[in-house]
TORPABA-584972 format. One record per residue: residue number from 1; residue in three letters; x, y, z of N, C-alpha, C, O in turn. Coordinates in steps of 0.05 Angstrom, whole numbers, plus 32768, in hexadecimal, padded with zeros to 4 digits. Each point is the difference from the previous one (the first is absolute). Layout:
REM residues N
TIPA|num|residuo|nxx|nyy|nzz|caxx|cayy|cazz|cxx|cyy|czz|oxx|oyy|ozz
TIPA|NUM|ALA|X|Y|Z|X|Y|Z|X|Y|Z|X|Y|Z
...
***
This chain:
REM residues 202
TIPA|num|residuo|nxx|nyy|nzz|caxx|cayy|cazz|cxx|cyy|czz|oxx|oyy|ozz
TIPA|1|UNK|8553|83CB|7FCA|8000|7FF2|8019|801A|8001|800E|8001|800A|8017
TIPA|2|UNK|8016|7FED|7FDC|801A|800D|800E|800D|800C|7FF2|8001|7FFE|7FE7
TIPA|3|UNK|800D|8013|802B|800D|8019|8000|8017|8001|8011|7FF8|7FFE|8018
TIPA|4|UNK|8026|8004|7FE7|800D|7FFB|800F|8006|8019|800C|8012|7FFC|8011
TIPA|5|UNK|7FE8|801B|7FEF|7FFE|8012|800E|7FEA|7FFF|8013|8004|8004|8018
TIPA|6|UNK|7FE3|7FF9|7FDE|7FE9|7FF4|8010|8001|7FF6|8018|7FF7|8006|8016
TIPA|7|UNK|801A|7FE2|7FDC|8003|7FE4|800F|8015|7FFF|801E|7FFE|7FEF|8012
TIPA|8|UNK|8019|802A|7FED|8010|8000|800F|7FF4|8013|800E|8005|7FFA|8017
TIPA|9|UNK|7FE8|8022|7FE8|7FF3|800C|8012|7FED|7FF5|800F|7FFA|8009|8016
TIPA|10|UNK|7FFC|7FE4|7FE0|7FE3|7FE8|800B|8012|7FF6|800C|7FFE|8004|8018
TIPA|11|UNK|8017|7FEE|7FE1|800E|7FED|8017|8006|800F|8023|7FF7|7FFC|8016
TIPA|12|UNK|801E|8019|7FDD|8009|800D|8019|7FF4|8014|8013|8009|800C|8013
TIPA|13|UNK|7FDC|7FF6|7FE0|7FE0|800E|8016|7FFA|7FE9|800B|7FF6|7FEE|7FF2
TIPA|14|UNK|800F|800F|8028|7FEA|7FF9|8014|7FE0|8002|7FEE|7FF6|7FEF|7FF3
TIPA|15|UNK|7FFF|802A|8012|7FE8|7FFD|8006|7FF0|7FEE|7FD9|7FE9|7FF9|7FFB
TIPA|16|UNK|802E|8006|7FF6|7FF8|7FEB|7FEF|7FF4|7FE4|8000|7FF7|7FF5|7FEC
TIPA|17|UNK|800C|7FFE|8031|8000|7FED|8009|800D|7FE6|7FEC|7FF5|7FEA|7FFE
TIPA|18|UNK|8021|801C|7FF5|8013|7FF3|7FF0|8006|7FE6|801C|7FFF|7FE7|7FFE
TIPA|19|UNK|8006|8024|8013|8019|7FEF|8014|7FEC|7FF1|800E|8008|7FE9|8005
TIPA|20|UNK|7FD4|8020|8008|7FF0|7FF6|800E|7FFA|7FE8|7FE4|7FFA|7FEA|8009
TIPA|21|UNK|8007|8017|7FE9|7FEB|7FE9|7FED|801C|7FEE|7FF8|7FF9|7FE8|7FFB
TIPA|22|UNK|801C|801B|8003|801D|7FF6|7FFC|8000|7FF2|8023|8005|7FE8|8006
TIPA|23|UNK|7FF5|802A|800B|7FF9|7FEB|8022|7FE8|7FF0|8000|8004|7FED|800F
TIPA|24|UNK|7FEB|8012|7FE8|7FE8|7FF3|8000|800D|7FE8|7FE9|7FFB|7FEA|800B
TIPA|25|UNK|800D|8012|7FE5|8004|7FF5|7FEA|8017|7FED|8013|7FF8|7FEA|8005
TIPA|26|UNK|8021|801E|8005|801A|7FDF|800C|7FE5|7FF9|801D|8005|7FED|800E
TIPA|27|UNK|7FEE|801D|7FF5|7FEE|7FFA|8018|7FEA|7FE4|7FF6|8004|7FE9|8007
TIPA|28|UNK|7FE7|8021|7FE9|7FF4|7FEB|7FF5|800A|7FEF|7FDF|7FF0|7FF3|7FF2
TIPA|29|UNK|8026|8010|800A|8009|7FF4|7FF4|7FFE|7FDD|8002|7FF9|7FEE|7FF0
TIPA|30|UNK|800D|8012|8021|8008|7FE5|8002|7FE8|7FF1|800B|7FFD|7FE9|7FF8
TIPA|31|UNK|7FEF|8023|801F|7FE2|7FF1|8002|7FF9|8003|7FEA|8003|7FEB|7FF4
TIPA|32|UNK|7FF3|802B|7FFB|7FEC|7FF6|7FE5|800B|7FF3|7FEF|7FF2|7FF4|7FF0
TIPA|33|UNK|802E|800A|800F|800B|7FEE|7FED|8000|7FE4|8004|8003|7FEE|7FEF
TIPA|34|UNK|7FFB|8011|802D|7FF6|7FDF|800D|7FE8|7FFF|7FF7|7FFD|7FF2|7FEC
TIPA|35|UNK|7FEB|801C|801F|7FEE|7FFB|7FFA|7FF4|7FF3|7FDA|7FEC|7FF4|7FF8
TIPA|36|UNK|8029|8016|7FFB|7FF7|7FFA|7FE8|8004|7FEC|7FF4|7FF7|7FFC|7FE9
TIPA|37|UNK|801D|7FED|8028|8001|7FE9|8003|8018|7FFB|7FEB|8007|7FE8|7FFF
TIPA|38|UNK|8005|8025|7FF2|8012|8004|7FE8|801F|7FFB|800D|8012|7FFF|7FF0
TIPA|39|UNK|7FF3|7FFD|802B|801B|8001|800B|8007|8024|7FFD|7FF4|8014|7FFA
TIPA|40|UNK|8027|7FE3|800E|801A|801D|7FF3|7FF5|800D|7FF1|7FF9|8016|8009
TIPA|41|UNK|7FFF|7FE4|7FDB|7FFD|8009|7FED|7FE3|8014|8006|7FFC|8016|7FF5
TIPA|42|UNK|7FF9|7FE2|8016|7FDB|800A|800A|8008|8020|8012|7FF4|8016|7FFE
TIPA|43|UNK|8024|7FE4|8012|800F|8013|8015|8010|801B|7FE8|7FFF|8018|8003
TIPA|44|UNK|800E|7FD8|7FE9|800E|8018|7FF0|7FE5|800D|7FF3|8000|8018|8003
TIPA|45|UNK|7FEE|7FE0|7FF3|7FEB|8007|7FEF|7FF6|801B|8011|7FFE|8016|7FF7
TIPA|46|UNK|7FFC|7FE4|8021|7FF2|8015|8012|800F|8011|8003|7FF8|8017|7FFC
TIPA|47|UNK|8020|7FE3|800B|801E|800F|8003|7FF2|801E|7FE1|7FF2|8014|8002
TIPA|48|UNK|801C|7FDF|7FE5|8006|800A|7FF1|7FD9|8014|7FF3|7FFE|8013|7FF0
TIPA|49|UNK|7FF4|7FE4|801A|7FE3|800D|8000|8000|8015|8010|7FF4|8013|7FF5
TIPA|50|UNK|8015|7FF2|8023|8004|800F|8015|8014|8015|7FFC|8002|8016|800A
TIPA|51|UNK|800F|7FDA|7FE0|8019|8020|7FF9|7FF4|800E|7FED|8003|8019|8000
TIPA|52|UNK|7FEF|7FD9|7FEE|7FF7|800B|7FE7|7FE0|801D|800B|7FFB|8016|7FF7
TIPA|53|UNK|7FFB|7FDB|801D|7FEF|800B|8008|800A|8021|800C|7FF5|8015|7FFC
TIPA|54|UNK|8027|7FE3|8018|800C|801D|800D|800B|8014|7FEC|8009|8017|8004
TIPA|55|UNK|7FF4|7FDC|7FE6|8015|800C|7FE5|7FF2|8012|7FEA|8009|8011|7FF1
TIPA|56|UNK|7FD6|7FE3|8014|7FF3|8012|7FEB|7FEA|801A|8012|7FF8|8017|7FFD
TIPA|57|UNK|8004|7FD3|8017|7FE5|800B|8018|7FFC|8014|8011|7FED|800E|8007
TIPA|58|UNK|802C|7FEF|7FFF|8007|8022|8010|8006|8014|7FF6|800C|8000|7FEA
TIPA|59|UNK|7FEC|8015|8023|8001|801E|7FF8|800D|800C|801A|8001|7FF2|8014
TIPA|60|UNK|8008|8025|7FED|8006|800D|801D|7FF6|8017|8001|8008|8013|800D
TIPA|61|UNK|7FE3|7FEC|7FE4|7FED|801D|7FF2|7FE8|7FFB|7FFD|7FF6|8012|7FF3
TIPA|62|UNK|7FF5|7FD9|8014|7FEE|7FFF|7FF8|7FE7|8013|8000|7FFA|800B|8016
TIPA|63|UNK|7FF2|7FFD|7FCF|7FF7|8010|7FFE|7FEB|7FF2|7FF1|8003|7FFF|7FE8
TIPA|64|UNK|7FE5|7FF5|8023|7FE9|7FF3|7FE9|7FF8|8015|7FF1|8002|8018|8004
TIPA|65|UNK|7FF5|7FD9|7FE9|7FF2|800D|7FE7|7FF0|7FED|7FE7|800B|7FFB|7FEA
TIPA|66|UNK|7FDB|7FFD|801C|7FF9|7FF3|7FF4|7FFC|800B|7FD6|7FFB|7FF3|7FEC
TIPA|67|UNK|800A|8024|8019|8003|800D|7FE2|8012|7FF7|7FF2|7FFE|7FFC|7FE7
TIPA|68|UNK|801E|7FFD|802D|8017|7FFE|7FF0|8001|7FD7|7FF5|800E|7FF3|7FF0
TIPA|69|UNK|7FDA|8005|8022|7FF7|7FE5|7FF5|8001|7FFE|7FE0|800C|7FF5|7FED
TIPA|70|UNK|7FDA|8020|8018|7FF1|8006|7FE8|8014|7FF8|7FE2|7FFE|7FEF|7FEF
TIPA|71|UNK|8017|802C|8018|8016|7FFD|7FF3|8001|7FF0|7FF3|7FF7|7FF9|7FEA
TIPA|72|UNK|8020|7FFE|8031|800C|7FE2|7FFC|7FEB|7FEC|7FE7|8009|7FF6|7FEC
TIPA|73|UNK|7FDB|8009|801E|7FF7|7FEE|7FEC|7FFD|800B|7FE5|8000|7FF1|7FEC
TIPA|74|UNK|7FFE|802B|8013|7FFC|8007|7FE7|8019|7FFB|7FEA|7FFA|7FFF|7FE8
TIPA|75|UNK|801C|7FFE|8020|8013|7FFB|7FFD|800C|7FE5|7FE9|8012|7FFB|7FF0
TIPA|76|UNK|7FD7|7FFB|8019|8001|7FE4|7FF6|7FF5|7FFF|7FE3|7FFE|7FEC|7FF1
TIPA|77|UNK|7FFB|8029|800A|7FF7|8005|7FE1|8011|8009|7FEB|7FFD|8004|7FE8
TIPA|78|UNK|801A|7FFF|802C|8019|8013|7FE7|7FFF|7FE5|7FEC|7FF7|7FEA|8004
TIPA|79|UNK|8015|801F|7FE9|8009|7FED|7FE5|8022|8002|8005|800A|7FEA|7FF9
TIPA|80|UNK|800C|8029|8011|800E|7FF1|8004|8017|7FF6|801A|8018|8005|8005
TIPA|81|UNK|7FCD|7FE4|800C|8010|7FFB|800E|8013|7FEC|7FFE|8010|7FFB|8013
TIPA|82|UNK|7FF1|7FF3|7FD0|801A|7FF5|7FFC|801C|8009|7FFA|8016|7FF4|8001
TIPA|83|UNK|7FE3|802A|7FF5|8016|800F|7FF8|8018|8000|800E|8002|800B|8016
TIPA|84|UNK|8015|7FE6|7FDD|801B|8008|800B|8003|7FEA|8020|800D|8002|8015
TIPA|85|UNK|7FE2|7FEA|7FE0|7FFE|7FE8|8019|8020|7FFA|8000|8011|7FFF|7FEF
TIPA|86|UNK|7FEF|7FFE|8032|801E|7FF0|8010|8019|8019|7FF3|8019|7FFC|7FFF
TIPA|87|UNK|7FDB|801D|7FF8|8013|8019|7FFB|801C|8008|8014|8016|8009|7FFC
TIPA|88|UNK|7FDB|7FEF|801C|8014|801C|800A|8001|7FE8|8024|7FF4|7FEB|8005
TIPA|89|UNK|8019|801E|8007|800A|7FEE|801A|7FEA|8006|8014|8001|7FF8|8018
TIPA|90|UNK|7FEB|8015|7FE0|7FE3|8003|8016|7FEE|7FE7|7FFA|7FF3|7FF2|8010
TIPA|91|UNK|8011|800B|7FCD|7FE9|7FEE|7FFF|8006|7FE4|7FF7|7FEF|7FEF|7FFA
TIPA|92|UNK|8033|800C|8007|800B|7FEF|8008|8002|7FF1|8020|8002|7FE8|8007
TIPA|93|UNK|7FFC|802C|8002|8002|7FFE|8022|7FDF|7FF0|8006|7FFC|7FEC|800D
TIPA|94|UNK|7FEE|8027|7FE3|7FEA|7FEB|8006|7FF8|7FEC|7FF5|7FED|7FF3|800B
TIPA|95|UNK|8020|8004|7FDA|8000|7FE4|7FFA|800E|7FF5|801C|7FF2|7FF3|8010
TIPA|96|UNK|8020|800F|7FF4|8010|7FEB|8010|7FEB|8006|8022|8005|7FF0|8013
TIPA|97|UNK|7FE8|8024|7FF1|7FFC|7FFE|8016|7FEA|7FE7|8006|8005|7FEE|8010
TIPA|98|UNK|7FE7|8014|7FE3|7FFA|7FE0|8007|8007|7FE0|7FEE|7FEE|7FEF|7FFE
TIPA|99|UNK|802A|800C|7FFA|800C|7FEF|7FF6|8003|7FEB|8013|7FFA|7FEA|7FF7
TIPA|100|UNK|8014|8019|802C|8000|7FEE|8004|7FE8|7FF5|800F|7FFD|7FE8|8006
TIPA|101|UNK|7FF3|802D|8001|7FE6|7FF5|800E|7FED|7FF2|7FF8|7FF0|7FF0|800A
TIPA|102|UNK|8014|801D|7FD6|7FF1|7FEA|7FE9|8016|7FDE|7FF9|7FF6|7FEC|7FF6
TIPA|103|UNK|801B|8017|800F|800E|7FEF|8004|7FF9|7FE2|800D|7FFA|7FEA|7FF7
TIPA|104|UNK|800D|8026|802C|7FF4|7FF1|8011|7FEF|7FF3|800C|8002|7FEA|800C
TIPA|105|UNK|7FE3|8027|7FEF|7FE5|7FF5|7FF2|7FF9|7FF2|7FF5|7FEB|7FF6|8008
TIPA|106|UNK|801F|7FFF|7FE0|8000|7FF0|7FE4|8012|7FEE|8010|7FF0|7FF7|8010
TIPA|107|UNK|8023|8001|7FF5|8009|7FF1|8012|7FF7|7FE9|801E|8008|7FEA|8008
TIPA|108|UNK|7FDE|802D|8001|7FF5|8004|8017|7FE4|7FE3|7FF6|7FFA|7FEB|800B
TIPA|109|UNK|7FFE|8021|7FE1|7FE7|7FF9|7FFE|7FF8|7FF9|7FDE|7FE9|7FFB|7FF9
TIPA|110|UNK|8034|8005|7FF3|7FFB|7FF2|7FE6|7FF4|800E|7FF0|8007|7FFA|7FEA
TIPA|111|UNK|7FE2|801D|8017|7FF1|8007|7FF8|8001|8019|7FF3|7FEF|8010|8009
TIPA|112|UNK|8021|7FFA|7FE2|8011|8015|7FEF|7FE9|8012|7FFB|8002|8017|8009
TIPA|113|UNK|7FE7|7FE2|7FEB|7FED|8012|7FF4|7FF2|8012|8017|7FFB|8018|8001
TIPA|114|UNK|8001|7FD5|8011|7FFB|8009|801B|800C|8016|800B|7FF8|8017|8002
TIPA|115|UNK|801E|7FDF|8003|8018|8015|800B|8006|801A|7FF5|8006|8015|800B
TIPA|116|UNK|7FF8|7FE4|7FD7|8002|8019|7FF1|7FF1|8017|8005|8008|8017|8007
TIPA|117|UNK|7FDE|7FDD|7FF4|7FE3|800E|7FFE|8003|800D|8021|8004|8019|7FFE
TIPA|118|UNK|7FFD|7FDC|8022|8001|8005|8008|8012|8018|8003|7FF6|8016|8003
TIPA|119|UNK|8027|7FE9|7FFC|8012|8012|8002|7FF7|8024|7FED|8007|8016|8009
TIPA|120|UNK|7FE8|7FE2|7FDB|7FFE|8016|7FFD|7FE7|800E|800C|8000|8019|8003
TIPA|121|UNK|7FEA|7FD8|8004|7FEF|8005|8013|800F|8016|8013|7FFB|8018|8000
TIPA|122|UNK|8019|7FDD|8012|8016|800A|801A|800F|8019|7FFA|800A|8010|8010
TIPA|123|UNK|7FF7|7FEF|7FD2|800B|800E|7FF7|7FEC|8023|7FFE|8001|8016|800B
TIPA|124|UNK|7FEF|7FDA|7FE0|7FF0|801C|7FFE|7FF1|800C|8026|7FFD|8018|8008
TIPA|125|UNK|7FFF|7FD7|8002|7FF5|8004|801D|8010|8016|800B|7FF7|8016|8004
TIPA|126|UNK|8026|7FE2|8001|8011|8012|8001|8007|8016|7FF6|8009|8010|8010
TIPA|127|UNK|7FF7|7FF7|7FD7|8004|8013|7FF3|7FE2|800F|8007|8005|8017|8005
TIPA|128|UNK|7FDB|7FE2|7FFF|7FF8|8013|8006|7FFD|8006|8019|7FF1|8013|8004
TIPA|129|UNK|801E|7FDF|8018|7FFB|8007|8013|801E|8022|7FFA|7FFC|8018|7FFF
TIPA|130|UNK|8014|7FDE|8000|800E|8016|7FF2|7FEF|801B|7FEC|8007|8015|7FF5
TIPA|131|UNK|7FF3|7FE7|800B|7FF2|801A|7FF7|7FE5|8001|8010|7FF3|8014|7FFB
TIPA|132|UNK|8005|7FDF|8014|7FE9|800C|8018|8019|800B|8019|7FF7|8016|8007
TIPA|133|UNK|8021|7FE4|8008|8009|8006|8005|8011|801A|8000|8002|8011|8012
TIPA|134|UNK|8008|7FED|7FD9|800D|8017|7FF2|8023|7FFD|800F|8008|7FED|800E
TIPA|135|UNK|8007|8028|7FEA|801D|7FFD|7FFF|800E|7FEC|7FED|8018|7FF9|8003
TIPA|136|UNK|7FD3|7FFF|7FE6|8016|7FEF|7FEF|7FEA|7FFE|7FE3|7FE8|8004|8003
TIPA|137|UNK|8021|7FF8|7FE5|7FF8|7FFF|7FE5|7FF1|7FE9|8003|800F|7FED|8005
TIPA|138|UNK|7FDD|800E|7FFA|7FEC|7FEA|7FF2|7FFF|7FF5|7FDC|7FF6|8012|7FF2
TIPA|139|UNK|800E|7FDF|8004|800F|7FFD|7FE9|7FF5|7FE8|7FF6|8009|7FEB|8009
TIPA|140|UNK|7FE2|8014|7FE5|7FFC|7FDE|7FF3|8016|7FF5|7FF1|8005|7FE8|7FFF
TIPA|141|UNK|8008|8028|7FF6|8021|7FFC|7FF5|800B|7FEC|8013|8004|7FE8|7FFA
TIPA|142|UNK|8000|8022|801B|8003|7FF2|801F|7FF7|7FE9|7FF9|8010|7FF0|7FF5
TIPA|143|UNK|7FD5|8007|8011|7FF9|7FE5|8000|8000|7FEE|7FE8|7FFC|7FE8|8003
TIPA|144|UNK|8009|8023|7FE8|800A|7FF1|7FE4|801C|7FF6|800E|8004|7FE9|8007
TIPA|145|UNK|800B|8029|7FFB|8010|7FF5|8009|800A|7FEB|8015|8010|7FEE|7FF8
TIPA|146|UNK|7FE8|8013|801F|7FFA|7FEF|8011|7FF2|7FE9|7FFA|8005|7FEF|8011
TIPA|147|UNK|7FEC|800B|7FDF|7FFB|7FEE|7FEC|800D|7FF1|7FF5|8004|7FE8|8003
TIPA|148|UNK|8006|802A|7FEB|8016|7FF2|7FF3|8012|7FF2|8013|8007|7FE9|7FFA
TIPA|149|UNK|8002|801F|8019|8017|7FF4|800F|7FEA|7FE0|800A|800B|7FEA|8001
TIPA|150|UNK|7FDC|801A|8005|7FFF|7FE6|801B|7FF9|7FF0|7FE5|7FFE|7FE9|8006
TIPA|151|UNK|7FFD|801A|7FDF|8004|7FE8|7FEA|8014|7FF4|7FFC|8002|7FE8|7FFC
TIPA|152|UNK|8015|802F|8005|801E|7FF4|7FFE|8008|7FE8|801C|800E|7FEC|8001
TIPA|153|UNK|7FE8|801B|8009|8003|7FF4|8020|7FF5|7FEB|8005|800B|7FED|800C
TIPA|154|UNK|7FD4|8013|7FE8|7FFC|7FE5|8005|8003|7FEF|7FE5|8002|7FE8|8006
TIPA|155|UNK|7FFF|801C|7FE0|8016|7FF7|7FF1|801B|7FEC|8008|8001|7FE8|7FFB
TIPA|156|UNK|8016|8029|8014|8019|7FFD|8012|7FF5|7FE3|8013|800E|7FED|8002
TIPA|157|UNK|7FDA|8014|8009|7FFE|7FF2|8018|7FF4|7FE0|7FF2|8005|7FEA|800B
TIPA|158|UNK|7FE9|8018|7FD6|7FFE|7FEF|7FF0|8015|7FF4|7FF8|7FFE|7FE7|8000
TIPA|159|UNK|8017|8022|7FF9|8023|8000|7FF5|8008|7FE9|8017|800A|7FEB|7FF9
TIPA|160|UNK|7FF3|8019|801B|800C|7FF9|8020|7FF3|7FE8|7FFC|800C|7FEC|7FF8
TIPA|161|UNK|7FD2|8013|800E|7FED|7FE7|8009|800C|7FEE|7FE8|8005|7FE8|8006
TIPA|162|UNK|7FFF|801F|7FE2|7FFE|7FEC|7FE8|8024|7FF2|7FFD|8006|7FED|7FF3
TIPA|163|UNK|8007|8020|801A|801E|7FF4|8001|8001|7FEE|8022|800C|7FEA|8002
TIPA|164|UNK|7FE8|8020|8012|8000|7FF1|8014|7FF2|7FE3|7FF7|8007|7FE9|8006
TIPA|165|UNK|7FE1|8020|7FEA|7FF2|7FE3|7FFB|800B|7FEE|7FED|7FFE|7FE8|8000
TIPA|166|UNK|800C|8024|7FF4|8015|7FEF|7FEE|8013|7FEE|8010|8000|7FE7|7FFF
TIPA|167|UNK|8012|8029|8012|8014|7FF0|800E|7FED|7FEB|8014|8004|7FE8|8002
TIPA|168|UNK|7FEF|8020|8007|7FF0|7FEA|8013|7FF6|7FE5|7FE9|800A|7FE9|8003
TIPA|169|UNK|7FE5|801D|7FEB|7FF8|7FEA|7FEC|801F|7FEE|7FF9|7FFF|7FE7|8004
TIPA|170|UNK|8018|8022|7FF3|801F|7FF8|7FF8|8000|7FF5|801A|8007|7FE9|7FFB
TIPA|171|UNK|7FF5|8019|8023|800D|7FF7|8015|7FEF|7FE0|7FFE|800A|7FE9|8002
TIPA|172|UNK|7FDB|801D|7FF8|7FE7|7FE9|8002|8002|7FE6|7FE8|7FF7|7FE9|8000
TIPA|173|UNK|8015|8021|7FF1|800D|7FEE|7FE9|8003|7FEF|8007|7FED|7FEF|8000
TIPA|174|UNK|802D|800A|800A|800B|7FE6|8005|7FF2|7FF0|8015|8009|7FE9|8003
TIPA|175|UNK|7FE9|801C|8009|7FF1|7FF3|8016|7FE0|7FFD|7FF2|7FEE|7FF9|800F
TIPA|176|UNK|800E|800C|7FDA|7FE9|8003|7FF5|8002|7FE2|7FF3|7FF1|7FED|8001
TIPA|177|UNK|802E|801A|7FF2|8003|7FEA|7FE8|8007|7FE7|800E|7FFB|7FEA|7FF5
TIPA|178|UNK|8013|8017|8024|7FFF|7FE5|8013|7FE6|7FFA|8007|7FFC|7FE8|7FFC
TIPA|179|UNK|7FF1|8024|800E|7FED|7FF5|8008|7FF3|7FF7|7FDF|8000|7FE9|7FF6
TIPA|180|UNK|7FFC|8020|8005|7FF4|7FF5|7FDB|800A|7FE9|7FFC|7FF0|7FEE|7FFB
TIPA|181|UNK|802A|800C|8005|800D|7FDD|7FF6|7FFB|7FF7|801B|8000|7FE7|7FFC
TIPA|182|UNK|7FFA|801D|8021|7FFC|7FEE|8015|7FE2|7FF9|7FF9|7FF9|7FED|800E
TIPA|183|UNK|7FF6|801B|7FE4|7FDE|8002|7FFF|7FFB|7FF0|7FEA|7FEB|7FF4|7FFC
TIPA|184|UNK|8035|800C|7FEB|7FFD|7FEE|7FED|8004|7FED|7FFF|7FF0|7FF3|7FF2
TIPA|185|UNK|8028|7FFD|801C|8002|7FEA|800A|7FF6|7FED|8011|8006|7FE9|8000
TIPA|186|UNK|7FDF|802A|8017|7FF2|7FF4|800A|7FE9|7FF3|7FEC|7FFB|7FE8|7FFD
TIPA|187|UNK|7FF7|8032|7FF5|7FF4|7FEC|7FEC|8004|7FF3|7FE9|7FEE|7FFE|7FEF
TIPA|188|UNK|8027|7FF9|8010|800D|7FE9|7FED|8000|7FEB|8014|7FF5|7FEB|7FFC
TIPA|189|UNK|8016|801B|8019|8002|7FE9|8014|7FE3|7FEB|7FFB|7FFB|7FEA|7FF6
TIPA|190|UNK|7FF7|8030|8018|7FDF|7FF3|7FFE|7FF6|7FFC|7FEC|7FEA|7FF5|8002
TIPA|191|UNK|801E|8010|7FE5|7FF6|7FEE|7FEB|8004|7FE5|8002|7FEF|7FEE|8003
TIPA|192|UNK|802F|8011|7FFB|8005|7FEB|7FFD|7FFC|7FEB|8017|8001|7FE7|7FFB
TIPA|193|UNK|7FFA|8024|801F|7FEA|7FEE|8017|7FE8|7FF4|7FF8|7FF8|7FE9|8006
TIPA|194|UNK|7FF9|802B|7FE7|7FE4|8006|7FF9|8005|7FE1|7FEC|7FF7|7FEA|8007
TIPA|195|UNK|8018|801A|7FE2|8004|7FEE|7FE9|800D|7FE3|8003|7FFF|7FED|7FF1
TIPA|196|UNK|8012|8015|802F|800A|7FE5|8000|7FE0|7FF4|8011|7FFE|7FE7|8000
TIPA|197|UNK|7FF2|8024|8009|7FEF|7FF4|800E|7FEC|7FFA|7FF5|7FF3|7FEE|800C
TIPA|198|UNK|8002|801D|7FDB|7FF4|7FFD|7FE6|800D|7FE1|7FF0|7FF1|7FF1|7FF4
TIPA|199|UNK|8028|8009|800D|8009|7FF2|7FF7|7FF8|7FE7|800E|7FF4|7FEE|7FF5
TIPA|200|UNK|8015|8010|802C|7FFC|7FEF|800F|7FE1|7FF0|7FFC|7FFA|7FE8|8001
TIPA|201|UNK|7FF4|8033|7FFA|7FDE|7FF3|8008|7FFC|7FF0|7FE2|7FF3|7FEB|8002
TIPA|202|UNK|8016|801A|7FE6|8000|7FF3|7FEE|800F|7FE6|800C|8004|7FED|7FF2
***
């Protein structure tokens, strides 16, 4: 999926449309990221979907070929596509490529298994529009990988939710434990209303 030779010919072709989907992307960035009601954070998400998108999607060569699909799926039968996992700085590069989108997501919406599942969904989608396109390797290697990264990621964003909620619960403490002795004293009060008035009717 990347290739930094690839990646710097796709960038600096025009007709890759690297720069139109990188324009389309600071353009609706920020409506669909409103729209998703998430604040800022809803705005980076689209942001960072939109780069990921110019990064794997374009070609400046396109050439369909539904055979080389074929491929691609047949592909998925090797025995070893774990071999030599996170080896070399390509398939390092695609762990880390959806790390933070799986991130942000999990962040976005809490929902890790979700996110996961989705991302490698995005993942393999990609990798075969890449090979119906052509000008770049289609690779389930690829999407193991990419995998692997948006677990790490929404993992990272679990890490985050579970220390934010911590400090918030520590902030709720002391106002927890005041209101608890103000709620205890009232009903001691009222017992002892209850019991002096019990006493009286005797």
């Amino acid at each position: 999926m990347l290739d930094a030779r690839i990646m710097w010919n796709v960038a600096t072709d025009p007709r890759s449309g690297v720069l139109y989907l990188l324009a389309a992307t600071a353009l609706l960035a920020w409506p669909l990221g409103r729209r998703l009601r998430r604040g800022p954070l809803g705005v980076v998400f689209v942001a960072v979907a939109g780069a990921v998108l110019a990064a794997t999607a374009s070609t400046p060569y396109p050439h369909f070929s539904a055979a080389r699909v074929q491929v691609y799926l047949a592909a998925w039968t090797r025995t070893d596509l774990l071999t030599g996992f996170a080896g070399d700085a390509e398939r390092l590069a695609n762990i880390a490529l959806l790390l933070p989108l799986a991130l942000l997501a999990t962040l976005l919406w809490r929902r890790p298994v979700a996110v996961v599942l989705g991302c490698t969904l995005f993942s393999f989608a990609i990798e075969g529009w890449q090979a119906f396109a052509g000008g770049r390797a289609a690779d389930p290697v690829d999407v193991i990988h990419n995998t692997a990264g948006a677990a790490l990621g929404a993992v990272l964003a679990l890490t985050v939710l579970a220390a934010t909620g911590r400090r918030r619960s520590n902030r709720r403490r002391p106002e927890f434990r005041q209101e608890s002795l103000g709620h205890s004293i009232r009903a001691k009060a009222q017992l002892a209303d209850l019991a002096s008035g019990l006493v009286m009717t005797r």
